[in-house]
C-alpha positions in Angstrom: 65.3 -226.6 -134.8 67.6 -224.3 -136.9 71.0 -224.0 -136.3 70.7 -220.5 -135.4 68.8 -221.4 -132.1 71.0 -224.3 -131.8 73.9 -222.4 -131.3 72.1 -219.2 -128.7 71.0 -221.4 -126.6 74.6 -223.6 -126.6 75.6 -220.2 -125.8 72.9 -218.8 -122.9 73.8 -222.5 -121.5 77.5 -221.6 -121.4 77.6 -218.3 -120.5 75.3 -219.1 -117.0 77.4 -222.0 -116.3 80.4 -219.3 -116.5 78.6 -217.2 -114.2 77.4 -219.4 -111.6 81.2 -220.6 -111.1 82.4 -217.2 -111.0 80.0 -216.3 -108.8 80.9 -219.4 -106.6 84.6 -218.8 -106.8 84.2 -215.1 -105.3 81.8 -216.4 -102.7 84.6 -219.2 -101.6 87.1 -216.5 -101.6 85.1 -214.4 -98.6 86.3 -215.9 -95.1 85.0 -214.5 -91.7 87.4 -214.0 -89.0 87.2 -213.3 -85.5 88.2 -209.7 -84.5 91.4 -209.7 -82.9 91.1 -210.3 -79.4 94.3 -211.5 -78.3 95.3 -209.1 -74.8 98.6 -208.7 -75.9 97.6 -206.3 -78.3 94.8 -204.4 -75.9 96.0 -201.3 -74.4 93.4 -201.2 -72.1 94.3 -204.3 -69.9 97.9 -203.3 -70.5 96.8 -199.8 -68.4 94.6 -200.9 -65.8 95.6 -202.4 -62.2 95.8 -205.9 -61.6 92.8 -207.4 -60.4 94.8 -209.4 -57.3 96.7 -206.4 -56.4 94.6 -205.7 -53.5 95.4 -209.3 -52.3 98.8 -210.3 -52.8 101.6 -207.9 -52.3 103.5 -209.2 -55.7 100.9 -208.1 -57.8 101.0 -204.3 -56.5 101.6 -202.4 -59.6 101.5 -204.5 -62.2 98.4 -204.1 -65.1 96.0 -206.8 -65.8 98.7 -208.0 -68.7 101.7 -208.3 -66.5 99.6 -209.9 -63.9 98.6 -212.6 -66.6 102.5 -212.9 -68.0 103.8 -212.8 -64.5 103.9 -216.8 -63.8 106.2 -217.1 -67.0 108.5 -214.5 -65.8 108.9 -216.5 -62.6 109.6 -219.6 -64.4 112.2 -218.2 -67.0 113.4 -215.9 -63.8 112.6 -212.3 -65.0 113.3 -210.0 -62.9 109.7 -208.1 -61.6 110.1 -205.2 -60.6 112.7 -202.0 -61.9 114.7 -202.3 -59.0 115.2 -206.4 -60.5 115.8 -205.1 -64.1 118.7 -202.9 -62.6 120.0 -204.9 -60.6 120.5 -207.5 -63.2 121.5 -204.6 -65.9 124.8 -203.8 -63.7 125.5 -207.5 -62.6 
């Protein structure tokens, strides 16, 4: 073997070596993520009625999103309704 050769195919070695970590460094790179899907950012359920409306009287027009939020507004005692916001506004 000649040096010539010797020193191409040191070289085609290299250089595919290069590439196949390059190539596995981009494909590390690529993550796949869930689409957002949190409701807080929907502004569909944030628009339609509660579900329980038609069954409990507290419920009677608050959206799908407030009906989901509403037991931590009752434990950190936010007021429910407009008439509550106002009434705590001028207190």
């Amino acid at each position: 073997m000649d040096n010539k050769t010797f020193i191409y195919t040191g070289m085609a070695v290299a250089s595919g070596i290069l590439l196949l970590t390059a190539y596995n460094k981009n494909k590390k790179k690529k993550i796949w993520v869930f689409e957002d899907n949190d409701m807080r950012n929907s502004l569909e359920i944030d628009r339609e009625e509660s579900v329980n409306a038609p069954y409990d009287e507290a419920e009677i027009g608050l959206t799908k999103l407030d009906s989901a939020l509403r037991s931590e507004w009752q434990a950190n005692g936010f007021p429910q309704t407009h008439k509550g916001m106002e009434e705590l506004e001028n207190s």
